[in-house]
Backbone as a ProteinNet text record, in pm:
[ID]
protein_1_A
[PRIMARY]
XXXXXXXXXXXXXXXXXXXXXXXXXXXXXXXXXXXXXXXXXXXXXXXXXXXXXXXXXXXXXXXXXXXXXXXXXXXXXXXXXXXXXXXXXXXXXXXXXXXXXXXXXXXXXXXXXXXXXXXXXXXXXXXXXXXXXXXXXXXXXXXXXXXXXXXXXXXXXXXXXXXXXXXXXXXXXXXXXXXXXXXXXXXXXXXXXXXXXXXXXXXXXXXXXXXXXXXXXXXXXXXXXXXXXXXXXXXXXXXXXXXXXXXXXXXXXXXXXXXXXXX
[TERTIARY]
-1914.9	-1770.3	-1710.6	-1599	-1527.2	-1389.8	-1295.4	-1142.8	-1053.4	-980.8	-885.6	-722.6	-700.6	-552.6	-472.9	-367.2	-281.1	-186.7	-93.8	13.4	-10	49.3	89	168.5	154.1	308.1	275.1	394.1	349.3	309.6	406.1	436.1	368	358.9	266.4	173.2	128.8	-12	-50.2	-90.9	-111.6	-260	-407.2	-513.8	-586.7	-697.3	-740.2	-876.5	-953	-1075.1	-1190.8	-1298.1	-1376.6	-1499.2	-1529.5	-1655.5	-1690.6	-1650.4	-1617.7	-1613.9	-1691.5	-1686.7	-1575.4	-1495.9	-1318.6	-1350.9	-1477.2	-1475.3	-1473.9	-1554.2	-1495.4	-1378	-1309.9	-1160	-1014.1	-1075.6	-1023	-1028.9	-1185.8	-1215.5	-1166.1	-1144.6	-1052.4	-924.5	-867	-709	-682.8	-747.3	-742.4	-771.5	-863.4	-944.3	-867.9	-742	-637	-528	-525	-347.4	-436.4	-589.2	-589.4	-640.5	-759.8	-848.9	-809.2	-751.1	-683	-639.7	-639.2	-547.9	-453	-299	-202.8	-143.2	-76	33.6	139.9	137.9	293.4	318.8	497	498.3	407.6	357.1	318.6	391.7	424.4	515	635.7	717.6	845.2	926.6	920.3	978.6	1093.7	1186.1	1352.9	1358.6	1425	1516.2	1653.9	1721.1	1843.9	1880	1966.6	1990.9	2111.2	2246.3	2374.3	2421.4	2373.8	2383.4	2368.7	2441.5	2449.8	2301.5	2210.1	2091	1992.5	1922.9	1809.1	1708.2	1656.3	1524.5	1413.4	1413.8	1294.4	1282.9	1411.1	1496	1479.8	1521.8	1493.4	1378.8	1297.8	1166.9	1094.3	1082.8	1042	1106.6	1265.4	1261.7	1207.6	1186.7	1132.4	997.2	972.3	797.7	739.5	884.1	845.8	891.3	916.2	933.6	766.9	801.2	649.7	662.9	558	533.7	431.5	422.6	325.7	236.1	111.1	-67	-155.4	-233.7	-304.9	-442.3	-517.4	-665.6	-714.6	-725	-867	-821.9	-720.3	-625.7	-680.5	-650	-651.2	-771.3	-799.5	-862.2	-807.3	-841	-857.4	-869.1	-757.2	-752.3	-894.2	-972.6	-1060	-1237.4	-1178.1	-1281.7	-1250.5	-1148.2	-1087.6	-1215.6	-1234.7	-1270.4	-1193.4	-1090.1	-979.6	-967.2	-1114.8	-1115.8	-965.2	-842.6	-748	-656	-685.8	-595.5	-458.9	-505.6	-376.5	-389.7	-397.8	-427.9	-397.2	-373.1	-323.1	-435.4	-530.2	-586.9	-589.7	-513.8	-499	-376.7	-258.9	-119	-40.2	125.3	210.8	348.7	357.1	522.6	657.8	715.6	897.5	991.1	1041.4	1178.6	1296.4	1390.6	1564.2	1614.4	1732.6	1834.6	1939.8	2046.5	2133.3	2291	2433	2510.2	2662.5	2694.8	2778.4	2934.4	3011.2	2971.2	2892.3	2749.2	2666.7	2588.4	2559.3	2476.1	2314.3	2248.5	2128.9	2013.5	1960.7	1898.4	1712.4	1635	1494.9	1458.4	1540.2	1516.2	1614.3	1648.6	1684.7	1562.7	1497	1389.3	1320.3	1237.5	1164.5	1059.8	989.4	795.8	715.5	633.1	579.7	461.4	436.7	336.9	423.4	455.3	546.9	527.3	326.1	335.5	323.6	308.5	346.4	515.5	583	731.4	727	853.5	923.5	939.6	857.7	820.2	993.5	1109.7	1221.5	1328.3	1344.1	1478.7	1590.6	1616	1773	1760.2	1638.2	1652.4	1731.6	1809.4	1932.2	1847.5	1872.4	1768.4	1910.9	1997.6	2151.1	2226.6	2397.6	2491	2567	2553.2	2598.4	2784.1	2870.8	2980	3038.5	3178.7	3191	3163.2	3089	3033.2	2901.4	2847.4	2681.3	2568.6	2499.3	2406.1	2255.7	2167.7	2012.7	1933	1821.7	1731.1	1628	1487.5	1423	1254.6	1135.7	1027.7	929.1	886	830.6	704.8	608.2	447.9	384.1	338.6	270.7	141	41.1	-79.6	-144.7	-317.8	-340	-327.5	-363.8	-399	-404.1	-461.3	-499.5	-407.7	-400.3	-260.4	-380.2	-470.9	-535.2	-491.7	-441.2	-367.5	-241.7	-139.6	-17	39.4	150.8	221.1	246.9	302.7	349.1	232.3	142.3	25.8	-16.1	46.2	-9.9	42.4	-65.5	-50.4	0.8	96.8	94.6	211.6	294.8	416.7	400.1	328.5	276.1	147.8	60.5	-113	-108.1	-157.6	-195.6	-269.7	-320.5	-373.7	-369.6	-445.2	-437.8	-580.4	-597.9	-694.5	-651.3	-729.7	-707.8	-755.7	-696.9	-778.5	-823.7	-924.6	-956.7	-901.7	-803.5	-734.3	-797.6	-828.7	-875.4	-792.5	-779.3	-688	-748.1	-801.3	-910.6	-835.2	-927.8	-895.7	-818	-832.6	-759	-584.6	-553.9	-441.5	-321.3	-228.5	-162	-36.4	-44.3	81.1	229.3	204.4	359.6	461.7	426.8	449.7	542.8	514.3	534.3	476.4	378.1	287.2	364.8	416.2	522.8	633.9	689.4	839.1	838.7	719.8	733	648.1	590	556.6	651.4	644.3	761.6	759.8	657.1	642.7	561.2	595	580	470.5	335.6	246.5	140.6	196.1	195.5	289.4	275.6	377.7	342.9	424	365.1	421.2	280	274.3	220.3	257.5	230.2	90.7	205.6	136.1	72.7	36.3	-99.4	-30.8	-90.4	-52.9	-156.4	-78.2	-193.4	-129.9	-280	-208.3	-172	10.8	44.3	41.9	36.2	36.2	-50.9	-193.9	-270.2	-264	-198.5	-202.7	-68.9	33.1	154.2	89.5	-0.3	-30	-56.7	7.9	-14.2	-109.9	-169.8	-198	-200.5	-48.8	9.5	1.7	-44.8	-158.6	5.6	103.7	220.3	171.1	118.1	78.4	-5.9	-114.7	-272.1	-161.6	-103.5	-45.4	53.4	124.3	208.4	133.6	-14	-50.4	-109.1	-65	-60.6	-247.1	-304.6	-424.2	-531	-496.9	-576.3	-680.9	-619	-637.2	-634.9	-579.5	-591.5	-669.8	-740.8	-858	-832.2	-786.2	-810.6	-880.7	-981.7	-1058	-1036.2	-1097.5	-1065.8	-1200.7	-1180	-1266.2	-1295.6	-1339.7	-1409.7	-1353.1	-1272.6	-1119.5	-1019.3	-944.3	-833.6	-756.3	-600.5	-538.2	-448.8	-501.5	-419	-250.5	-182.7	-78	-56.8	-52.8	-41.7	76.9	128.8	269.5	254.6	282.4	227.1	332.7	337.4	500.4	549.6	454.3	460.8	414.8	311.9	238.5	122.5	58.2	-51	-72.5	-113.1	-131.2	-227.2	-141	-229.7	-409.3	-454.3	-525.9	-638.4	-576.3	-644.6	-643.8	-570.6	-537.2	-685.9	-703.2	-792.9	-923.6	-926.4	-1099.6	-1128.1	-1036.8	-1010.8	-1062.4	-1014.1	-1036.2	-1160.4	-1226.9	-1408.4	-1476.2	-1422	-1523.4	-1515.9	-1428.4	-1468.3	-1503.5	-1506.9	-1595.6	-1748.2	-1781.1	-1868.1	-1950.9	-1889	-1923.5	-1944	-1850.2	-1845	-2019.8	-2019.5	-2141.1	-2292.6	-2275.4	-2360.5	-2358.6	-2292.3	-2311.1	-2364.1	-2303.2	-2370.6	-2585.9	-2595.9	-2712.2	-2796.5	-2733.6	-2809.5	-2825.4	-2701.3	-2693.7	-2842.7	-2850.7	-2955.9	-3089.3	-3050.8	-3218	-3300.8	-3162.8	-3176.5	-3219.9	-3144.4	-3214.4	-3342.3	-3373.4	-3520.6	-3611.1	-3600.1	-3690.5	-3754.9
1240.4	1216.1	1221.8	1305	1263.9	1241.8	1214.2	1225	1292	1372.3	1445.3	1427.7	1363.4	1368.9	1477.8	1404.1	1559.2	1505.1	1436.4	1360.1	1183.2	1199.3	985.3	960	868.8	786.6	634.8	558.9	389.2	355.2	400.2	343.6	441.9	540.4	614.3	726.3	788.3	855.1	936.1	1050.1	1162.1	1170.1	1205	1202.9	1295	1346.2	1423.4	1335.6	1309.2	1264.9	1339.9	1369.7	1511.1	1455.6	1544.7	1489	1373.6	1296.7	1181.8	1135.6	1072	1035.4	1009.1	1035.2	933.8	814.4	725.2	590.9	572	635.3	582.7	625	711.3	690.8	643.6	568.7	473.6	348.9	314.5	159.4	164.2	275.8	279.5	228.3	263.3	294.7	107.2	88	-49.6	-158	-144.3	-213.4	-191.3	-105.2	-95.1	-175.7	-195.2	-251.7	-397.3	-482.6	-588.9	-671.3	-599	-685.7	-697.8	-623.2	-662.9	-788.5	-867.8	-969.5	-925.2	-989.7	-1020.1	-1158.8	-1160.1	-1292.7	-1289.9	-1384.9	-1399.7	-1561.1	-1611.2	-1738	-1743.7	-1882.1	-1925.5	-2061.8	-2130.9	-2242.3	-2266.8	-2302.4	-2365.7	-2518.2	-2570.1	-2717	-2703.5	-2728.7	-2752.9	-2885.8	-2905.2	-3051.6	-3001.9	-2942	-2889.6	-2813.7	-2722.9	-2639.6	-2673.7	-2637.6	-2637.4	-2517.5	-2423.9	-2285.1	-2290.5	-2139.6	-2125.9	-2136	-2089.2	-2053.3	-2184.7	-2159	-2263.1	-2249	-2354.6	-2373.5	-2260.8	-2265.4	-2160.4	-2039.2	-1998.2	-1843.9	-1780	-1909.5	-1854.1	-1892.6	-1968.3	-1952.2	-1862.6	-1758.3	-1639.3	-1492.4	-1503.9	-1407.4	-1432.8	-1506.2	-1529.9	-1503.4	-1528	-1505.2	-1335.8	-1289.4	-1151.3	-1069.9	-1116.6	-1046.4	-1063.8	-938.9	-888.6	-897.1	-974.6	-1078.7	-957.9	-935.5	-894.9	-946.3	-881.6	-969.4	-932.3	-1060	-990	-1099.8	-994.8	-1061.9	-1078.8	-1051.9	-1121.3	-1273.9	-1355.2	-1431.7	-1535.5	-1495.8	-1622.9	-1599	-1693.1	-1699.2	-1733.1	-1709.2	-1717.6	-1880.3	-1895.3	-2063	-2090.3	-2022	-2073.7	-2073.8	-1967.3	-1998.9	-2015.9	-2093.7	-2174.2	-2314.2	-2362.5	-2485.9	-2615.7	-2584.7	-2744.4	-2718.4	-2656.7	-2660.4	-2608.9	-2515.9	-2495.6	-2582.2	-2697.5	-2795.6	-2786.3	-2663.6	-2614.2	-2608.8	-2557	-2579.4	-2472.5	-2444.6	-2340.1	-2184.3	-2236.4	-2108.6	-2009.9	-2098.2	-2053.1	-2035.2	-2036.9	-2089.8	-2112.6	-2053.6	-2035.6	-2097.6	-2189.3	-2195	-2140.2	-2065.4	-2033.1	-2076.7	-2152.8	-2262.2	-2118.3	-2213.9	-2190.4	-2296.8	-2299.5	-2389.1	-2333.1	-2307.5	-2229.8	-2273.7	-2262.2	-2295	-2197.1	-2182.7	-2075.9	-2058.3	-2014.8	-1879.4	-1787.9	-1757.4	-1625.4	-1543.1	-1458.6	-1392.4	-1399.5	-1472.7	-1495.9	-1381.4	-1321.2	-1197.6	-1288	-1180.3	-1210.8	-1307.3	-1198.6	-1227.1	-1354.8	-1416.2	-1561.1	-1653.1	-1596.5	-1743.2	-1737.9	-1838.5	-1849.2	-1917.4	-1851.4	-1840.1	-1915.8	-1991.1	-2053.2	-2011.5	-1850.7	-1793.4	-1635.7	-1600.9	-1490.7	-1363	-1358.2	-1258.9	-1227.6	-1337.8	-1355.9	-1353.6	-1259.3	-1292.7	-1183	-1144.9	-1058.4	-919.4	-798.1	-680.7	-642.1	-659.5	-613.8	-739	-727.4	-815.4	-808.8	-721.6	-684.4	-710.7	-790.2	-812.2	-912.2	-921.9	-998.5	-1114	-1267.3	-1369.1	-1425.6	-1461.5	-1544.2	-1559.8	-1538.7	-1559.8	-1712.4	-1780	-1890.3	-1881.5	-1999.8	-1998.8	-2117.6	-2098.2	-2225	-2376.3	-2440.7	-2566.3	-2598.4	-2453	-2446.8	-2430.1	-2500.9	-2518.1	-2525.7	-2435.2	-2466.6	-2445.4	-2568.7	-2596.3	-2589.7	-2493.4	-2512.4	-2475.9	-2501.8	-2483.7	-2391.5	-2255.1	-2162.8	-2147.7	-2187.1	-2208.4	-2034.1	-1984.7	-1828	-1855.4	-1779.1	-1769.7	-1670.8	-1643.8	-1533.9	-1520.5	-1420.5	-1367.3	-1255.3	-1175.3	-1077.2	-1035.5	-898.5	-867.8	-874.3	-943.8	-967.3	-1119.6	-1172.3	-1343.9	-1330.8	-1224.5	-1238.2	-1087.4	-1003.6	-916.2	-906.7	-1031.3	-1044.7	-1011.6	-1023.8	-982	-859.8	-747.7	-614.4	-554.2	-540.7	-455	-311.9	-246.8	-132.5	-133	-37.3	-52.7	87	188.8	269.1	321.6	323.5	390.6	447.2	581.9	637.9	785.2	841.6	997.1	1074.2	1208.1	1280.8	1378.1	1409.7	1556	1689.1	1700.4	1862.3	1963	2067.9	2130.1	2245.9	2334.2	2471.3	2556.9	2638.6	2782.3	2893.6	2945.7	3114.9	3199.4	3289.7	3370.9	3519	3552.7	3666.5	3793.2	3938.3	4036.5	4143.4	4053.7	4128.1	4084.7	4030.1	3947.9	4097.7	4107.5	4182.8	4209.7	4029.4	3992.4	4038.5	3986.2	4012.9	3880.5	3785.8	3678.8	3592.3	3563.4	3442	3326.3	3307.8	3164.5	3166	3228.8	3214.8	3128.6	3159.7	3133.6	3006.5	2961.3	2877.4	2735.7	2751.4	2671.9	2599.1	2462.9	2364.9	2295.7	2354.9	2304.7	2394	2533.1	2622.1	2614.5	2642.5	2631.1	2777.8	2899.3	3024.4	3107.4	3221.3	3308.9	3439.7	3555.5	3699	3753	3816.4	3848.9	3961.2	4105.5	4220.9	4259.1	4244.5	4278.6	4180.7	4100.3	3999	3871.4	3778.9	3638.3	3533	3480.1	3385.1	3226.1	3139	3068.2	3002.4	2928.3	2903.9	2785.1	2702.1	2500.8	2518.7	2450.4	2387.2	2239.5	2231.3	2030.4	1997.9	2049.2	2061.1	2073.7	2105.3	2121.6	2005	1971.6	1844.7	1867.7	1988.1	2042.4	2027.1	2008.3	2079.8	2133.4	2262.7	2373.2	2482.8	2470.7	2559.7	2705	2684.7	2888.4	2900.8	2846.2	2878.5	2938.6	2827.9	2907.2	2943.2	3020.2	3106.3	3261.7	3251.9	3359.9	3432.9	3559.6	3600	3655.5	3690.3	3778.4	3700.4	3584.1	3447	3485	3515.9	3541.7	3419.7	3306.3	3211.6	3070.5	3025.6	2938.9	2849.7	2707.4	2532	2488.5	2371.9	2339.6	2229.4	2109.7	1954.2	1959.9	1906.7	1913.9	1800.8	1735.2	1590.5	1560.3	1659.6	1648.2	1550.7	1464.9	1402.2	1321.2	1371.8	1380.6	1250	1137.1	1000	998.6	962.7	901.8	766.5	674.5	571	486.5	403.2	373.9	263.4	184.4	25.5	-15.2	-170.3	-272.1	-288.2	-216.4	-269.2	-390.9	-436	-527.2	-487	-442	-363.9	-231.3	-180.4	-10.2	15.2	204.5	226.4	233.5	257.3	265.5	136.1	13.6	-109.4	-140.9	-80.4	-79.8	-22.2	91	187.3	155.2	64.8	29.9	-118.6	-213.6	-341.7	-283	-219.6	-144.3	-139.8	-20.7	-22.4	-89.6	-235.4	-312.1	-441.4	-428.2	-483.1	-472.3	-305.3	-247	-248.7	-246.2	-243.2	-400.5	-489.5	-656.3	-655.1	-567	-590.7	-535	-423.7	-355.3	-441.8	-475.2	-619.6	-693.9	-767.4	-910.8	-853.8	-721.5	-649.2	-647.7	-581.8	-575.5	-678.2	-785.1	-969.4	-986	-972.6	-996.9	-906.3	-796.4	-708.2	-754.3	-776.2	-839.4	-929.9	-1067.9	-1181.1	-1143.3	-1078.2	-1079.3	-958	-922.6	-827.3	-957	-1015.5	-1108.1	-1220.8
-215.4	-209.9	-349.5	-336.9	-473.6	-443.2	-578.3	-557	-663.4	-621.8	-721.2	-644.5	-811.9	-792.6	-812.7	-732.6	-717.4	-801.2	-771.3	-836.3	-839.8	-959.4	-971.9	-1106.2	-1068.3	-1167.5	-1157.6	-1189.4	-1198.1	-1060.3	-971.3	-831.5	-727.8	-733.9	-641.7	-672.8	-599.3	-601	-496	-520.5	-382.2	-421.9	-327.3	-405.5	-278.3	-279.5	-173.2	-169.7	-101.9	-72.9	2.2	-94.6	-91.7	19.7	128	133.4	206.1	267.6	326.4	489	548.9	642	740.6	793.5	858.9	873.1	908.3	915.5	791.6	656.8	509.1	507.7	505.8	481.4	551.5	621.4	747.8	705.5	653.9	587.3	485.5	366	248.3	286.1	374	377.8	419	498.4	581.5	391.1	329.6	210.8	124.8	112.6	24.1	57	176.3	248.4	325	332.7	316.7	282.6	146.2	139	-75.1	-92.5	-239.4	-282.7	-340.5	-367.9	-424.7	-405.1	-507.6	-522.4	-606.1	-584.1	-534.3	-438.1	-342.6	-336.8	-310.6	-263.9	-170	-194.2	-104.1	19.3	-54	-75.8	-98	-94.3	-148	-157	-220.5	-252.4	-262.2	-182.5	-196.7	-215.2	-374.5	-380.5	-331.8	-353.1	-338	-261.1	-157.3	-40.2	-22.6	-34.1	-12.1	71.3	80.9	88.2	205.4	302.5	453.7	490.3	396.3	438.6	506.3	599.2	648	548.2	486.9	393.1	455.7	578.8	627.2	601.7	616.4	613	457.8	377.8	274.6	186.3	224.6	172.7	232.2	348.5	399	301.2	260.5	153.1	81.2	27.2	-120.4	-141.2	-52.8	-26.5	-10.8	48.8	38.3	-94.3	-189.5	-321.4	-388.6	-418.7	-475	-622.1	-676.1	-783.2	-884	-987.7	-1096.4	-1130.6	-1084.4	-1060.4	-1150.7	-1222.3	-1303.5	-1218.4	-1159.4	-1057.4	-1181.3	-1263.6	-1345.3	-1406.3	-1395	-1394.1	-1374.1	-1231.4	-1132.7	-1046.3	-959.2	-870.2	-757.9	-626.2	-476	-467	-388.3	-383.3	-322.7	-229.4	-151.6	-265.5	-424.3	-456.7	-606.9	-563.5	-725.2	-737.3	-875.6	-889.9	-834.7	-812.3	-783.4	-573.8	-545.2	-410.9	-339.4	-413.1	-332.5	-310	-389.9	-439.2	-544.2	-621.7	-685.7	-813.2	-928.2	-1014.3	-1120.3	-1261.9	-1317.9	-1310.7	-1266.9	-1273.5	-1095.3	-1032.3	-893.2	-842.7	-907.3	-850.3	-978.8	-980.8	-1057.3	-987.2	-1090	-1028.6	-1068.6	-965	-1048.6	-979.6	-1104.8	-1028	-1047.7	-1008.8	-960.3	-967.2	-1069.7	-1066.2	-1039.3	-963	-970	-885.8	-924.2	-885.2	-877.3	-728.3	-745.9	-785.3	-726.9	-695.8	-758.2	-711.7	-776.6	-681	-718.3	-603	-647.8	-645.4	-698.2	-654.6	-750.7	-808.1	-823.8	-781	-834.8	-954.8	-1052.2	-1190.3	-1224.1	-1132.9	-1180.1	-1183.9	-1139	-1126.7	-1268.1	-1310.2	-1446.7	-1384.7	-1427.4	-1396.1	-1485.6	-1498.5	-1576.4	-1657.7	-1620	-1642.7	-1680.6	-1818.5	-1821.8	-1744.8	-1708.2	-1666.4	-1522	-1462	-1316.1	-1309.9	-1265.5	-1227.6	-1104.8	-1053.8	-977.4	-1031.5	-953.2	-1010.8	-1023.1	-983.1	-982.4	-998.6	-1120	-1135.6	-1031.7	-932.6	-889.9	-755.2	-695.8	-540.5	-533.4	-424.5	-380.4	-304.9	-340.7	-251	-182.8	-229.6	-143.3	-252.1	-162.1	-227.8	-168.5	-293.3	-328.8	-341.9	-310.4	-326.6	-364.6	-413.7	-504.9	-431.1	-507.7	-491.5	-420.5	-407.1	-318.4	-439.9	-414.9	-522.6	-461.3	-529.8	-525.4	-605.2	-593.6	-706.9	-608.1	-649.8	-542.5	-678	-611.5	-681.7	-588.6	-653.2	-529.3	-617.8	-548.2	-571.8	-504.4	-654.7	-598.9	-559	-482.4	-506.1	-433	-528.4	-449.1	-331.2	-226.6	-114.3	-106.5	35.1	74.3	209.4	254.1	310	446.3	429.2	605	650.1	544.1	537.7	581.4	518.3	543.5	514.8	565.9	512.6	381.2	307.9	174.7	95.2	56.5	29.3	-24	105.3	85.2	-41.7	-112.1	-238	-256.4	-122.1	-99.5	-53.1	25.3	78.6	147.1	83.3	189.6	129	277.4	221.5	368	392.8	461.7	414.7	554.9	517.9	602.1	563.5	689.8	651.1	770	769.4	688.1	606	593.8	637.7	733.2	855.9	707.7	788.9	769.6	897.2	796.7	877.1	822.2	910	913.7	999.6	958.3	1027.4	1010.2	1132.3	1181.1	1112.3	1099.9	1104.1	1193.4	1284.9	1383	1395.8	1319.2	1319.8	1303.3	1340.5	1369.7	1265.3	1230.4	1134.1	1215.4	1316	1377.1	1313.5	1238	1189.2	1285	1406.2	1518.7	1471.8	1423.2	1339.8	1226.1	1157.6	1028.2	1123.9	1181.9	1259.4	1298	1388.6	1455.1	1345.7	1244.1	1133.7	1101.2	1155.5	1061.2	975.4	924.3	712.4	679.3	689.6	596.6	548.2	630.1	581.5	598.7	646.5	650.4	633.4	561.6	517.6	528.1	507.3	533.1	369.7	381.8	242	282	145.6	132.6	313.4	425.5	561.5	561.2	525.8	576.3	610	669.3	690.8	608.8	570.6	472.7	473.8	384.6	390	237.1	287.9	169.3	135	196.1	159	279.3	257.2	338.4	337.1	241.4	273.6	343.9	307.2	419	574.8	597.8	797.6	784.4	959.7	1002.8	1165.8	1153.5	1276.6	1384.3	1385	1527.2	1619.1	1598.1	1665.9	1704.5	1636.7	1713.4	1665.3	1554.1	1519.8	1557.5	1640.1	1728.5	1898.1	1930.1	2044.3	2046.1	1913.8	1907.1	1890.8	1848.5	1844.4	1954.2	1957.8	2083.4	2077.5	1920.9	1971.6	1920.1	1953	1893.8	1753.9	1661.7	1525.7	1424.6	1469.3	1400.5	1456.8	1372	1382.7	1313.2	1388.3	1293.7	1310.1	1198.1	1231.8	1163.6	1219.8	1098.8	1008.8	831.4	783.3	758.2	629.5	570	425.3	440.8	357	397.2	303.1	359.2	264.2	262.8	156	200.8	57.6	128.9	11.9	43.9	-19.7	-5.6	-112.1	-144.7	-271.2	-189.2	-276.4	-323.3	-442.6	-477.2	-431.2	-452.4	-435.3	-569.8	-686.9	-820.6	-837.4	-765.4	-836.1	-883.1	-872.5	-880.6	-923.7	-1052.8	-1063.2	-922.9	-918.3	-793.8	-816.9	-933.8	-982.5	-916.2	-984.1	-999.8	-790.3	-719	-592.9	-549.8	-577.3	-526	-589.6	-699.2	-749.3	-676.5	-665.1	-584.8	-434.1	-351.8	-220.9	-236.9	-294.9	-297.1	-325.2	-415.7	-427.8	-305.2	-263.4	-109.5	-29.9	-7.3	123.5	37.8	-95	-96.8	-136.7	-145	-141.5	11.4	129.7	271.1	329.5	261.1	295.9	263.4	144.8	72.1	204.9	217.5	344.7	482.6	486.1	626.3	601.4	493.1	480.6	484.5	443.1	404.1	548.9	636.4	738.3	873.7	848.2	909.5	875.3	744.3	651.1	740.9	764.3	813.4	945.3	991.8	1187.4	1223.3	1086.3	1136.5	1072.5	983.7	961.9	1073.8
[MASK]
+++++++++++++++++++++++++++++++++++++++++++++++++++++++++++++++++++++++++++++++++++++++++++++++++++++++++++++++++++++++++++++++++++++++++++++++++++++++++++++++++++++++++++++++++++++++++++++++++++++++++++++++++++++++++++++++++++++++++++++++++++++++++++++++++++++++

């Protein structure tokens, strides 16, 4: 197995995956979107709430703003030293004091840990109006997006097959599989039909039975081209090495586990 990128940037990533089983790149895709940690509220302490909002309502937004994680940090409440009791190496707090009229923004809150905050200053949490006031204390901590939505280190991870097209000698090139292609993924060139984006097919099969002298041949390979988007908490990078080392800690416990019942 290997992987070559196609495209990436801070926030996303196109990558092809060489070689590969579909149950490995099935358990990838799943080990990216829930077995990562990040930091999310967990908690929220309201002294204060004036605002239309129900304490519930808005400790559920808040919880879904995606926070800037550094895993080598912190630890997993469940395998922190302070037993999950709370403690600076497991859990961050960012207050809010705030009084309106304002429209209170991410980046109002102040974090006690500079580099734990809100990957986007400009998310909208509630608008406050004159004489509504809240002071509230929102407790982060790790988790994994198999605990909760907020969690997922991703916002989109998926893939697809990359077929093998052949397109026989006998092909006529009347270009009907050109026509009926709805992402352009065959074209007619100097008489011939070829192909021009193979990762564009989503195989469909509309140019197999558009062709009348069955000249064209799909086939699924062990190819499969994932796209993956962060929340910005996470480089996609640190996303995709986090992922394998859980399926492969997962694979570890499977084996202990087989060890144990042939013994």
């Amino acid at each position: 197995m290997k992987i070559e990128f196609i495209k990436e940037d801070e926030l996303k990533a196109s990558f092809i995956l060489r070689n590969a089983p579909i149950a490995f790149a099935n358990s990838f895709r799943r080990a990216m979107k829930s077995l990562v940690p990040t930091m999310a509220v967990d908690y929220v302490d309201v002294y204060l709430n004036t605002s239309y909002l129900y304490d519930e309502i808005l400790a559920h937004r808040i919880g879904l703003i995606p926070l800037k994680t550094n895993i080598d940090k912190f630890n997993l409440p469940s395998e922190c030293q302070c037993g999950g009791e709370g403690c600076p190496n497991c859990q961050v707090s960012l207050r809010l004091n705030v009084e309106g009229p304002k429209l209170v923004y991410s980046g109002d809150f102040i974090s006690d840990d500079p580099e734990t905050k809100p990957v986007y200053d400009n998310i909208p949490v509630i608008e406050l109006f004159k004489g509504q006031q809240l002071m509230i204390e929102a407790v982060a901590r790790l988790g994994i997006g198999k605990e909760h939505a907020k969690y997922q280190p991703v916002s989109v991870c998926a893939y697809k097959i990359i077929p093998k097209i052949e397109i026989d000698e006998s092909c006529s090139a009347c270009g009907e599989c050109v026509k009926v292609c709805p992402r352009g993924v065959l074209e007619l060139k100097d008489g011939k039909i070829v192909v021009k984006d193979v990762l564009a097919c989503s195989i469909c099969m509309d140019c197999v039975n558009a062709c009348r002298e069955d000249s064209i041949k799909i086939e699924e390979t062990s190819d499969f081209l994932f796209t993956v988007e962060s929340t910005g908490s996470l480089p996609i990078r640190t996303i995709m090495k986090k992922g394998l080392e859980a399926l492969k800690k997962k694979a570890g416990e499977m084996n202990e586990i087989l060890s144990l019942a042939e013994s």
